[in-house]
C-alpha positions in Angstrom: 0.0 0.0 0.0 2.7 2.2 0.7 4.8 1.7 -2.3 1.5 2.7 -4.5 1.5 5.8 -2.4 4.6 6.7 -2.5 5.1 6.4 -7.1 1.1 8.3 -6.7 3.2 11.0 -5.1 6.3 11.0 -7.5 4.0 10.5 -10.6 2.3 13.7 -8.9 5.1 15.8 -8.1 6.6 14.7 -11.7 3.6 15.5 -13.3 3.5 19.5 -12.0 6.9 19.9 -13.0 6.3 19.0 -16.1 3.2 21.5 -16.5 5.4 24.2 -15.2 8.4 22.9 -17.6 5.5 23.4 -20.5 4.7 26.7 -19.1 7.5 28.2 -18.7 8.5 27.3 -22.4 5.0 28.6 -23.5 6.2 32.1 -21.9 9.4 32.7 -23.2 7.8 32.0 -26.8 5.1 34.5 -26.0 8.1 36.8 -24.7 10.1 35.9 -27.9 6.9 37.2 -29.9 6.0 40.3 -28.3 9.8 40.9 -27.7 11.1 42.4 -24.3 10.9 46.2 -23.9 13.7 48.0 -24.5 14.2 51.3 -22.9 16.4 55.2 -24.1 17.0 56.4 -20.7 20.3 59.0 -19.7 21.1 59.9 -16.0 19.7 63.5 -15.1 22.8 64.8 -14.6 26.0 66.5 -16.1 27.3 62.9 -16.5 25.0 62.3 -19.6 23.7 65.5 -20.9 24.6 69.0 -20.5 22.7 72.2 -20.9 23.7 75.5 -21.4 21.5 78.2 -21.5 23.0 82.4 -22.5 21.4 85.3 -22.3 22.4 88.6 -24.2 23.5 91.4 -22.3 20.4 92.9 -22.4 18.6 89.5 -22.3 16.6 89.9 -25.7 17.5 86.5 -26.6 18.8 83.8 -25.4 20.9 80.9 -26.8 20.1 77.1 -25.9 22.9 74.2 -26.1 22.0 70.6 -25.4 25.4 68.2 -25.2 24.9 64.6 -24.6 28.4 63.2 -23.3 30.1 59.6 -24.2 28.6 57.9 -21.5 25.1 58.5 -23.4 26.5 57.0 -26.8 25.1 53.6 -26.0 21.6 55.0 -25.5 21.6 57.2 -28.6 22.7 54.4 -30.6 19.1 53.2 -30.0 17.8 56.2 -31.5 17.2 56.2 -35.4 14.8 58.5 -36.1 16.2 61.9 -37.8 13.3 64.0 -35.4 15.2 62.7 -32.0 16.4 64.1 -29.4 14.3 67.1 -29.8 14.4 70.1 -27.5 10.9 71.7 -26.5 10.3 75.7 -25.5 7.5 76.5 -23.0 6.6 79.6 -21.2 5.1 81.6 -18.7 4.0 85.3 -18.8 4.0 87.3 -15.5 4.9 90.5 -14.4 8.3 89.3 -11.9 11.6 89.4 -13.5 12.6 85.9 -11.4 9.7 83.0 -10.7 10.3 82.5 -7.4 9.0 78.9 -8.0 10.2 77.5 -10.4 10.5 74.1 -8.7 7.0 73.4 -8.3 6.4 73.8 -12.3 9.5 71.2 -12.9 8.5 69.3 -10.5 4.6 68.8 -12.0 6.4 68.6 -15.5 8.0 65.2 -14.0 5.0 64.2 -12.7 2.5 64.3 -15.4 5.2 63.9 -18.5 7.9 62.7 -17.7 7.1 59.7 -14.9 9.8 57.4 -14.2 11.1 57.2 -18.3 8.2 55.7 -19.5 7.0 59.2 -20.5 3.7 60.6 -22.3 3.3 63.1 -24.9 2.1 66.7 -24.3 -1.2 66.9 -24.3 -2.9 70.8 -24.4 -6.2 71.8 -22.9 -8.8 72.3 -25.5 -9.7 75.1 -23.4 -7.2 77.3 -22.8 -3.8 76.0 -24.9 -1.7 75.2 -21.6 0.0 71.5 -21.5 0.3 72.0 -17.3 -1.3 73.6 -14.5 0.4 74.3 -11.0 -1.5 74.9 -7.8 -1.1 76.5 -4.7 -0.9 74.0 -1.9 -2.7 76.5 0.4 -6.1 76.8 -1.3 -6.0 75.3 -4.3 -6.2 77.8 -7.0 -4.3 77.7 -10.2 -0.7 79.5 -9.6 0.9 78.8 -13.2 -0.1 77.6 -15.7 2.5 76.5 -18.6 2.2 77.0 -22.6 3.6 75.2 -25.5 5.5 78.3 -28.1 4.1 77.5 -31.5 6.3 77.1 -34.4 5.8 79.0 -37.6 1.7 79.7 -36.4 1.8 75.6 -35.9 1.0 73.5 -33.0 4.3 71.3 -32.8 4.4 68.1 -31.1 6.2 64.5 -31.3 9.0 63.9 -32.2 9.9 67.0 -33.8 9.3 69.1 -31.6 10.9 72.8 -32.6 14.6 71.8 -32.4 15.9 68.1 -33.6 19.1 67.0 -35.9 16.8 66.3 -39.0 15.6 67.7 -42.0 13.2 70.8 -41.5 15.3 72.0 -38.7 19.0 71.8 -37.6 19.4 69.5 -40.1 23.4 68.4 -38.7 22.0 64.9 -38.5 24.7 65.3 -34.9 22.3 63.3 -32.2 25.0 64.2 -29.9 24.9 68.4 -29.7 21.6 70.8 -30.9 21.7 74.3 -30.2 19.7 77.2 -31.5 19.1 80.9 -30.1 15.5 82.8 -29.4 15.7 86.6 -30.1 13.0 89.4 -30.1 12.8 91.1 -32.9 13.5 94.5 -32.4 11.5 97.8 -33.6 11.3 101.5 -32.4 8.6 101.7 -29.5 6.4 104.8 -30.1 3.6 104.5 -26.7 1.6 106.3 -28.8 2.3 104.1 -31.7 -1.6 101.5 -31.8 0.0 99.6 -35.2 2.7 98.2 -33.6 1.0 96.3 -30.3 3.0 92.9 -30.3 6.3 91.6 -29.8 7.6 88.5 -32.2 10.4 86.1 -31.9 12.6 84.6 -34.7 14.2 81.0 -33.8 17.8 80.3 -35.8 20.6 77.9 -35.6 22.9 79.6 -34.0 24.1 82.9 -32.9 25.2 84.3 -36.2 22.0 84.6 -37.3 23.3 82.9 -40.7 20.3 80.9 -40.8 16.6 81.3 -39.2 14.9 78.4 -38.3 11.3 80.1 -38.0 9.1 82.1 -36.2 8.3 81.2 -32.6 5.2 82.4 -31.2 2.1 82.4 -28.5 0.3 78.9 -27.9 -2.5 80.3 -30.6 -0.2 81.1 -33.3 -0.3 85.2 -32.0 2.8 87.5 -31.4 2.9 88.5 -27.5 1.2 91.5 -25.7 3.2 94.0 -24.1 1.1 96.5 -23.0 -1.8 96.2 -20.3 -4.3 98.2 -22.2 -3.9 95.5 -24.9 -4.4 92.8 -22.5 -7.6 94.3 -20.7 -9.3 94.4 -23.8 -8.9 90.8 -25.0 -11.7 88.6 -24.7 -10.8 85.7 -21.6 -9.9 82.7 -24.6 -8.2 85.4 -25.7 -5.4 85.9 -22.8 -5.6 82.8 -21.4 -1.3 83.0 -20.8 -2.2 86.4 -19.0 -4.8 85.9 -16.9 -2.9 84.1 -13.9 -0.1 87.4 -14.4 0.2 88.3 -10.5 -0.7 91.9 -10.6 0.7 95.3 -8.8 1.4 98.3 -9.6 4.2 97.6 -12.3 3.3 97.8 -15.5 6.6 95.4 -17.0 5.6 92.1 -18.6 8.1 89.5 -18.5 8.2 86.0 -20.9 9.5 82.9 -18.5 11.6 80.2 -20.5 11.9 76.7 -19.9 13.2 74.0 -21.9 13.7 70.1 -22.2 13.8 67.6 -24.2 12.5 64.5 -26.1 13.1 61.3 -27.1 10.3 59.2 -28.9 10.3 55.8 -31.0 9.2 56.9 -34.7 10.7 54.2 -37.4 10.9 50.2 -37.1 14.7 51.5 -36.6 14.7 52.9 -33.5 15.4 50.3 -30.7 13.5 51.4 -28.1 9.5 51.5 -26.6 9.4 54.1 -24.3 9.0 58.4 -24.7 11.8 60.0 -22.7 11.6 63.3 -21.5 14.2 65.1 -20.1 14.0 67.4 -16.6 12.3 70.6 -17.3 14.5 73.3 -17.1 13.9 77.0 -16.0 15.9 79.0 -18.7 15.3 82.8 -17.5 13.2 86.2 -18.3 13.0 88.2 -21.2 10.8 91.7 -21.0 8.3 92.1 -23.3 8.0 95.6 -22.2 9.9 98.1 -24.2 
């Protein structure tokens, strides 16, 4: 009786390793099929990209360098696509010459876009244009509120973004170094002057102005309002990167700059799954007041 017990149990026990042999085989087929995941990331730090960010002595434009070091080579050689890395403007209009925090707005850019490398696309209100809203922790209201700059009176969006090694832009085909400059066109201010209410800005390659990229502009496609006269009489759709402008007595307008950028899978090529964002970075001021 005991022996029949005993080859039950070692049919039994041969028997369920068997099934789990068959499933684990079954698995790595189905792995084999779908194929594993493969991730761009680079460290958020100086040891796999650099930024530089200059502003003109009188901080009417400033210039934008993006360096990915050696130690990022093995992740860019997962990157195919002639739209990546791309390096994405955003702003802020107030009427301080320093945000005094500009931590909270990086730190809600990680949250909602950048997560832990598996990233997500910008995504604009339909409302109102902005891709991110910041509250205040004491009672809730909206404190900033961030905008996409259009390109050329065009939404831009993945991969392209407004500054990438491809055609249509840089076009160095270097994955390893994009730089561009942002300047504001300059006129002679006359406050009297109602034909001349906006100020534009002109993107180019580099600081020589050899070559201009485009025009950058407002998350609606519109040149930017200087004046508060202008402002008051805009309809609410109208001004929706004013509105949250802290007030006082000062009548200076100030554009807010931040930058990062993007990595995105866009041709059977590219060797990776995930959309990788780099840290939002708080560039600096320019006035928009003459």
């Amino acid at each position: 009786m005991n022996d029949r017990r005993q080859r039950y149990s070692f049919s039994s026990r041969l028997s369920k390793r068997a099934s789990v042999f068959v499933f684990l085989c079954v698995f790595a087929v189905v792995l084999m099929g779908c194929g594993i995941p493969q991730w761009f990331y680079v460290y958020d730090s100086t040891t796999d990209y650099i930024w530089s960010f200059l502003p003109h002595d009188d901080k009417s434009y400033y210039t934008f360098k993006l360096n990915f070091t050696e130690s990022a080579a093995s992740s860019l050689s997962k990157v195919h696509s002639e739209t990546s890395p791309s390096i994405m403007l955003f702003y802020i209009i107030d009427d301080v010459v320093q945000l005094s925090n500009s931590s909270s707005i990086i730190s809600a850019f990680r949250t909602t876009y950048k997560l832990s490398g598996a990233g997500a696309s910008l995504s604009a209100s339909s409302e109102d244009g902005s891709v991110l809203s910041v509250t205040d922790s004491s009672d809730s209201s909206v404190k900033y509120k961030l905008f996409p700059f259009q390109f050329d009176k065009k939404v831009v969006g993945n991969p392209g973004y407004l500054i990438n090694p491809g055609p249509g832009s840089l076009g160095t085909g270097d994955k390893t170094s994009l730089s561009a400059y942002l300047e504001m066109n300059a006129y002679n201010y006359d406050p009297d002057d109602t034909t001349v209410p906006k100020r534009s800005f002109t993107l180019y390659k580099d600081s020589t102005k050899a070559s201009s990229l485009g025009a950058v502009s407002r998350w609606n496609g519109e040149d930017f309002y200087f004046r508060r006269s202008d402002i008051d009489s805009l309809t609410d759709i109208e001004k929706t990167d004013y509105n949250l402008i802290t007030g006082g007595s000062a009548d200076d307008i100030y554009l807010h700059i931040f930058a990062t950028f993007n990595v995105s899978p866009t041709v059977s090529a590219d060797a990776f799954n995930n959309i990788f964002w780099g840290t939002l970075q708080y560039v600096g001021s320019i006035k928009l007041t003459p």
